[in-house]
N, C-alpha and C positions, 0 to 999 in steps of 0.2 A: 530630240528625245534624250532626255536626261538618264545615263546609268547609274545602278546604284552600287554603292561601294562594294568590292568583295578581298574575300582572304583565301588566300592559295596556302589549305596547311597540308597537303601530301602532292606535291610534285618530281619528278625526275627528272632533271635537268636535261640528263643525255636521252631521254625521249622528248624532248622538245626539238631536237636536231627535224629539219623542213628539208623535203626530198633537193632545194635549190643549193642550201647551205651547204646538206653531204656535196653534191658534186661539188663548187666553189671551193671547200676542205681539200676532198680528194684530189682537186687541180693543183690547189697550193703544195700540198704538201707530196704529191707524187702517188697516190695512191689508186690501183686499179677498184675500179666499183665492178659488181657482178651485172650492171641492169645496164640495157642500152643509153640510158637517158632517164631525165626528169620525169615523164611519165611513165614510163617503167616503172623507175623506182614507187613513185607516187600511189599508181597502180596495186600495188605488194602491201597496201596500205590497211590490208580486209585480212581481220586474221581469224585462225579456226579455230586457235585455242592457245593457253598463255608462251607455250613454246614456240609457237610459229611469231608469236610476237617476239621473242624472247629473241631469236636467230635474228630476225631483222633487226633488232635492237645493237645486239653486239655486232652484227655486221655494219651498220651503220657508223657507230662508234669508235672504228679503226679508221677515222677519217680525224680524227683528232692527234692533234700532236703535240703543240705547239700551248705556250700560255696565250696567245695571243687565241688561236682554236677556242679554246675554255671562255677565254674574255668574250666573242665574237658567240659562242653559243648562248651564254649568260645575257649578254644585252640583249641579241634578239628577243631572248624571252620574253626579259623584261619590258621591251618593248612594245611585244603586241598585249601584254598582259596587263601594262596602262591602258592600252586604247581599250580592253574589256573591260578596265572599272578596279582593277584590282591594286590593293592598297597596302597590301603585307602579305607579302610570300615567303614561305616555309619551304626551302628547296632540300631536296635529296641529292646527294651524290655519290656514285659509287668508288672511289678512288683504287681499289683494288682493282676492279676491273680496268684499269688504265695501267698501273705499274702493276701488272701481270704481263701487261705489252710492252714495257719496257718506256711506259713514261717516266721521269721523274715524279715525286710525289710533288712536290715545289712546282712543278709545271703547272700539275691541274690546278692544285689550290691557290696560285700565285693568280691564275688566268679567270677564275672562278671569282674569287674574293674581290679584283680588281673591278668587276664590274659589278657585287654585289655591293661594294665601297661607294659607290657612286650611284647608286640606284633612288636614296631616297630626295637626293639635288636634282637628280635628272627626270626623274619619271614620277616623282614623289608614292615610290613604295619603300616601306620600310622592310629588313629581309631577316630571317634566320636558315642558318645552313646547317641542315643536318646529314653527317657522316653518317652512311650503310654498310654494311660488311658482308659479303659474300657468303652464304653458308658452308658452298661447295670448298672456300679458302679455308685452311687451317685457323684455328685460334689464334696463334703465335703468329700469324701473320696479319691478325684483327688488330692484336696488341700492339705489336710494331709498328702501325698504322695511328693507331692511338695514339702512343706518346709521342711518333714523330709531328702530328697532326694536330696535336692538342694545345700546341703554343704555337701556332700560324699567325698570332698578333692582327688577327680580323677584326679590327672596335666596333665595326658597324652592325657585324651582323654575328650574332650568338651561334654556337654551336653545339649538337647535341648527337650521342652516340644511341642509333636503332639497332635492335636487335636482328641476328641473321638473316639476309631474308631466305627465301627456299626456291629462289629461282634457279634454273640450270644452266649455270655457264657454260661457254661453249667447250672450254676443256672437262667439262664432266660430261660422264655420258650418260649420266641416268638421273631424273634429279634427286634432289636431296630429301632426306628424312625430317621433320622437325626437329625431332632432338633438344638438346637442352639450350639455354640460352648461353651466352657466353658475351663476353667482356663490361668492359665500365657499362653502368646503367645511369646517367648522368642524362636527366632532361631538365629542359628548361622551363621555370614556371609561366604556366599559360596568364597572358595577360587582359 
């Protein structure tokens, strides 16, 4: 059976993380998981509304550390994302929500971009990364993400800044208002 080609244009990297890979992270890098095991985890997989996904999500995502983390989340994706047919992915990232934990900014996008650099040799998808910004995070803290972020010298894969999004990090405790948009408005033209 022949698949037909597709385009991944809204994905989220760090919700690609697979209940095997958390633990595997969490081994590596020392980290306690709240689920007894793989199907535990896997299990928590049914959610009741965007928060319950949300808490799994950041909890999941404190399994990441490392550029190698980032690199090793990214290939996977892209890995089963050839075997479904897909041919140009448009990934999301949220980098704040990483260095709010005290990753380097250079970690993720070092770990990120290394495997999006290699993605249209290896699995032949071609990629675009586009940068997210937390609503619940300060402006000045979107900004500073920007321009530190904004010359990562990624040739292969374009990068583009979305607007806040309005999900509730786990240091907020109520979610967010819409509110007005805030920083660079810089997209890529669709091709």
């Amino acid at each position: 059976m022949t698949t037909l080609p597709k385009a991944e244009l809204h994905l989220h990297l760090e919700g690609t993380l697979e209940p095997a890979t958390i633990f595997r992270f969490a081994e590596r890098n020392r980290v306690a998981l709240p689920y007894r095991d793989v199907d535990d985890l896997a299990a928590r997989y049914q959610y009741s509304d965007l928060q319950s996904f949300l808490d799994l999500y950041y909890a999941n995502m404190a399994t990441l550390r490392t550029p190698h983390d980032f690199a090793d989340m990214t290939d996977a994706y892209l890995a089963r994302a050839a075997v479904a047919g897909v041919r140009h992915a448009e990934v999301f990232l949220d980098p704040q929500a990483h260095t709010a934990r005290g990753i380097a900014l250079e970690d993720v996008l070092d770990g990120v971009t290394s495997a999006l650099n290699t993605s249209l040799p290896r699995y032949g998808i071609s990629t675009g990364l586009i940068i997210t910004m937390l609503r619940d995070l300060s402006a000045e803290s979107a900004m500073r993400r920007s321009t530190t972020s904004s010359g990562s010298g990624n040739p292969s894969s374009a990068s583009a800044w979305t607007p806040p999004r309005s999900a509730t990090h786990p240091r907020s405790s109520a979610a967010s208002s819409p509110g007005p948009r805030r920083g660079p408005a810089h997209r890529r033209p669709r091709r």
